[in-house]
Structure formats: C-alpha cells, structure tokens
C-alpha positions as CSV (number, residue, x, y, z in Angstrom):
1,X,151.7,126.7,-4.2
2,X,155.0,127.4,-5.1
3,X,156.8,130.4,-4.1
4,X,160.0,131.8,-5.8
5,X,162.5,134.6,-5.0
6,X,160.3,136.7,-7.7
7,X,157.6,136.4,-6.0
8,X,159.1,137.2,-2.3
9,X,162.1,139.2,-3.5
10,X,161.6,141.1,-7.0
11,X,164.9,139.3,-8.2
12,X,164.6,139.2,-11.9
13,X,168.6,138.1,-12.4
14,X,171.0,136.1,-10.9
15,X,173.2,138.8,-10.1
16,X,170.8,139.8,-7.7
17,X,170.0,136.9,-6.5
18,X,174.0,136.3,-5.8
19,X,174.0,139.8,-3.9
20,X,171.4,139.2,-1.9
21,X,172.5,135.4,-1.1
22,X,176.0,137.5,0.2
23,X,174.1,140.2,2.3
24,X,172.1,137.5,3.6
25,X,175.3,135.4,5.1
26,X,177.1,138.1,6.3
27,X,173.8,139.2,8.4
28,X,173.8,135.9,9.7
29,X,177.1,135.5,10.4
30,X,177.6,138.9,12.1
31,X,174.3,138.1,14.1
32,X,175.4,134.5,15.2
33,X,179.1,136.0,16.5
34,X,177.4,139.0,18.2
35,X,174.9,137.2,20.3
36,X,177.0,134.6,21.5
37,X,180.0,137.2,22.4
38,X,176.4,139.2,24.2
39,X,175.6,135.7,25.8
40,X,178.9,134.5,26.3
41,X,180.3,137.5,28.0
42,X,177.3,138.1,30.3
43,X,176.6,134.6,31.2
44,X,179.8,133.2,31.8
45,X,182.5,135.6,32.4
46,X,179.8,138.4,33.9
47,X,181.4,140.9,31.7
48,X,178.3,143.7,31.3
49,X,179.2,145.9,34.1
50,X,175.2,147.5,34.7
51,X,172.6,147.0,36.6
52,X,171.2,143.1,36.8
53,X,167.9,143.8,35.4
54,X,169.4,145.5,32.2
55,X,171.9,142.3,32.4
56,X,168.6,140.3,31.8
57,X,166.8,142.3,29.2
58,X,170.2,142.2,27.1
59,X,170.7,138.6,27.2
60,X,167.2,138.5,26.1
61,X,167.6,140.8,23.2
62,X,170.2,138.3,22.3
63,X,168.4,135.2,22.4
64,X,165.2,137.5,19.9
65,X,167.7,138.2,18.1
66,X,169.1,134.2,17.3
67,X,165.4,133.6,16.7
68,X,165.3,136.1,14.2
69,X,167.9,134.9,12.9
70,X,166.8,131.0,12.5
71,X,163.1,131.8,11.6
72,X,164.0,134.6,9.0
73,X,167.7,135.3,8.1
74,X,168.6,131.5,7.3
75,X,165.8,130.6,5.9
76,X,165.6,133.4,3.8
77,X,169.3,132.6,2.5
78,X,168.3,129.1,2.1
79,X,165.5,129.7,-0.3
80,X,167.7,132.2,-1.6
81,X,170.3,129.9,-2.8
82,X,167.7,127.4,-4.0
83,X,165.4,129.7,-5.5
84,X,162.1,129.0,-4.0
85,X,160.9,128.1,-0.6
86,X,162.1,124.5,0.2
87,X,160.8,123.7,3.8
88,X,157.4,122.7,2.9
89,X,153.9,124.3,4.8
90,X,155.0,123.4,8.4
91,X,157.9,124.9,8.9
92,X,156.2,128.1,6.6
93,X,153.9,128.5,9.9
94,X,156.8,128.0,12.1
95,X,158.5,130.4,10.4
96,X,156.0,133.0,10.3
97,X,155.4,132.3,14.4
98,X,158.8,132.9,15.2
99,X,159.8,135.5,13.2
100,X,156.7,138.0,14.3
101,X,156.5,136.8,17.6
102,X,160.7,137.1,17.8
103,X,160.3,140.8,16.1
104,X,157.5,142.0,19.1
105,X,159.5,140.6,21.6
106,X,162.5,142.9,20.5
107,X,160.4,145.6,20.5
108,X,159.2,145.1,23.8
109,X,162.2,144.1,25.1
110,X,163.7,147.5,24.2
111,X,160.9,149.5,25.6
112,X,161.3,147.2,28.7
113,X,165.1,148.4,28.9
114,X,164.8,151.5,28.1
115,X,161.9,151.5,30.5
116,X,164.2,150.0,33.5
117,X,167.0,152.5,32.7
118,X,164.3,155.2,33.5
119,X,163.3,153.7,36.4
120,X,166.5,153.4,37.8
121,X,167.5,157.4,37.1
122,X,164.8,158.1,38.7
123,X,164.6,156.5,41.5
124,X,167.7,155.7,42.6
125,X,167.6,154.4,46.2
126,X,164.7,151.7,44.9
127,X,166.4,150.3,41.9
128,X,169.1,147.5,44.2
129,X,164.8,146.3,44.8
130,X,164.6,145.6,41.6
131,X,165.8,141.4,40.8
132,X,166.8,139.0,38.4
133,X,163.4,137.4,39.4
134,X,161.4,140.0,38.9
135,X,163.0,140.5,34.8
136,X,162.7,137.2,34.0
137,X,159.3,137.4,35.0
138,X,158.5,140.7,32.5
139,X,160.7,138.8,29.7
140,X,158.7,135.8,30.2
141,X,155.0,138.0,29.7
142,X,156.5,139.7,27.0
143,X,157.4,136.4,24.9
144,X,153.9,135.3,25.8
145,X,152.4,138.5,25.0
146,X,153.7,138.5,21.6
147,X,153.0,135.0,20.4
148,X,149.5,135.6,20.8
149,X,148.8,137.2,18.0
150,X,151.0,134.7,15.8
151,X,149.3,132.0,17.2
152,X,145.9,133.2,16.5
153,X,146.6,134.4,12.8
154,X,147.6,130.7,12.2
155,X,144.8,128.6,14.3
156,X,142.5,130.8,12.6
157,X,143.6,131.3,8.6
158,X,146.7,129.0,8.2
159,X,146.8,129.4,4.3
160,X,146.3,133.4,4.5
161,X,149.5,133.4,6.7
C-alpha cells in the first residue's frame, strides 16, 4: 500500500510540503545538538550540578529523546522530501516500536523525575540513599514497561499498525 504526505500529512501543495520539510530539519537539528550538549555535559565533563538520580533520569530523557528523533523526526522528513514513505514494511514496524515505546518512556521518565525531586524534598536525610544503581534500575523497567504494548500491537495485527 502506498502511502503519501496526503494521506499522513494533509499537504495538498508543495509549498507546504517545503515548510513542513524546514520545520522538520530544524526540529531535528535542534534535538540532535541538545541531547548531545545534555549527554555530553553530564557524561563527560559532570556538568549537571543536582542530585545523581536526577543526573540519570536526564541523561535518559536525552537518549528518548534521540529515539524520537530517529524513529519519527527523520523519518518523517525523509518521506517528506520524497513524498511518500520509502523504507518499506520493516522498518514501518520499527518505526512505530520506537516511536511509541520512546514517547511512554518520556512520559514516564518525567513522572519518575519529578517523582525523585519529591522524594528528595521530602525526605531529606534519606535522599544521599538513593544510587545511580537503583535509577538505572527504574529507567531500565520503564523502557521495558513501555515496549510492551508496541510489541504486542505488532505480534498481534502487524498490518493494522
């Protein structure tokens, strides 16, 4: 089945098309130099002065938000520019995977730091308890957590995906 930007998009004219191709790229590029100043700065240099756990759940943000990027951003611009989808059925379902699995992780990851943050206003004298190990380990449930439902949508109905 072929799918063109009319069909995704609503783009009727060039023009549009054009626009959107621009908006597209300058998402991308903005996300692309954000995250790797956000991964970067925190991984190398150590340059997020807070608290280790929200250290973790940042850097994690970052690395949602680069799969976002490559499963929905670029792809997007690419069929964009060649007006209709181009990557075939496989990469479709990867696609689809990454992008709603990357979008609940982001959501889960900000209720997780927000979550933290709480957790260390309010209890102060317990929150040098709280490790690395310990966020890596609720970063690593949520990611599972949210492919789940991905996974199952496509092992069960691939072509309704």
């Amino acid at each position: 089945m072929w799918i063109d930007n009319y069909t995704i998009y609503g783009i009727h004219e060039a023009l549009d098309r054009h626009l959107l191709i621009g908006y597209f790229s300058l998402i991308s590029l903005s996300s692309l130099i954000g995250d790797s100043l956000i991964l970067v700065g925190s991984l190398h240099y150590n340059a997020i002065k807070q608290n280790k756990v929200l250290v973790v759940f940042i850097q994690y943000l970052a690395v949602a938000n680069f799969v976002m990027n490559f499963s929905s951003v670029m792809p997007g611009l690419a069929s964009l520019a060649a007006d209709g989808w181009i990557f075939g059925d496989i990469f479709c379902y990867f696609n689809y995977i990454a992008y709603t699995t990357g979008s609940q992780a982001i959501n889960i990851l900000t209720a997780s730091l927000a979550l933290s943050k709480l957790l260390t206003v309010q209890y102060p004298l317990r929150a040098p308890s709280f490790t690395r190990r310990a966020a890596h380990w609720a970063t690593l449930g949520s990611w599972l957590y949210s492919s789940i439902f991905p996974l199952a949508a496509v092992l069960k109905d691939k072509h309704g995906v």
